[in-house]
N, C-alpha and C positions, 0 to 999 in steps of 0.2 A: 362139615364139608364132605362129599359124598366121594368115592374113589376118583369118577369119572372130572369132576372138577378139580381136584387135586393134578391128573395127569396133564388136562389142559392149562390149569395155570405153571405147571413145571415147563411143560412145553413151549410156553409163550416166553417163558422166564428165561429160557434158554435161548430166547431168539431176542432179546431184546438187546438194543446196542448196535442192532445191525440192519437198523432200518435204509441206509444207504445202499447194501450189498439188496433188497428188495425191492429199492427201488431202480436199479439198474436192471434186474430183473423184468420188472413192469415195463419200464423202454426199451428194450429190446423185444420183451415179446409183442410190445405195440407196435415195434420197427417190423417182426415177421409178419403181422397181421397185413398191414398196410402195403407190404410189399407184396403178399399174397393176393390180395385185392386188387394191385395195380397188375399182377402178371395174367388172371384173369381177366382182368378191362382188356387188357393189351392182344391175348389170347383172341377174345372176344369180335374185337372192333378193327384189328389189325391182318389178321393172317387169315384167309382164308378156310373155308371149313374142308380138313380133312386128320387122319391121323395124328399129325401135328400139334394143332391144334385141342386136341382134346386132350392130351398130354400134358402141354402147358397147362391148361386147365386144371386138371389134376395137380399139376406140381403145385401150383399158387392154390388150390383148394387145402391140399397140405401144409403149405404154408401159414394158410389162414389159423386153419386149426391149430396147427401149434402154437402159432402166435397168440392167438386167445386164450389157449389152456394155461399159457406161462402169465400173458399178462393178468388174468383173472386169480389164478393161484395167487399172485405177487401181491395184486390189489389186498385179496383175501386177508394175509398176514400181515401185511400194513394196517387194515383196518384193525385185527386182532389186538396187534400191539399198541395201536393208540390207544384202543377202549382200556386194556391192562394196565396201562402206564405206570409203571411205579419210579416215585420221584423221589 
């Protein structure tokens, strides 16, 4: 086994047990995603176009993005540790 496969399965080994603590992860950052998305809709279709508005936008576009980085990360290690699984 090569170095770099060694650090990944210690690493995975370390995170195993806490698939819950990921998966709460994953919900929340689907929670920013969606909410981000909804402050954008609402930005959008609601307030008229000025400074304001493009603000919100931003903020829900932040939003978004974060939410997706956590929820995909979380996914990410979830899936890790299924494939790992040691029983």
């Amino acid at each position: 086994m090569s170095r770099r496969d060694n650090l990944l399965t210690r690493w995975i080994e370390a995170r195993q047990g806490r698939e819950r603590h990921y998966l709460t992860r994953f919900s929340i950052g689907a929670t920013l995603f969606f909410a981000g998305v909804g402050l954008m809709l609402f930005a959008e279709q609601r307030i008229t176009p000025s400074l304001m508005q493009e603000v919100l936008t931003l903020v829900g576009l932040l939003l978004a993005g974060a939410g997706a980085a956590l929820a995909a990360s979380a996914y990410i290690i979830l899936t890790l540790l299924r494939l790992f699984k040691h029983d």
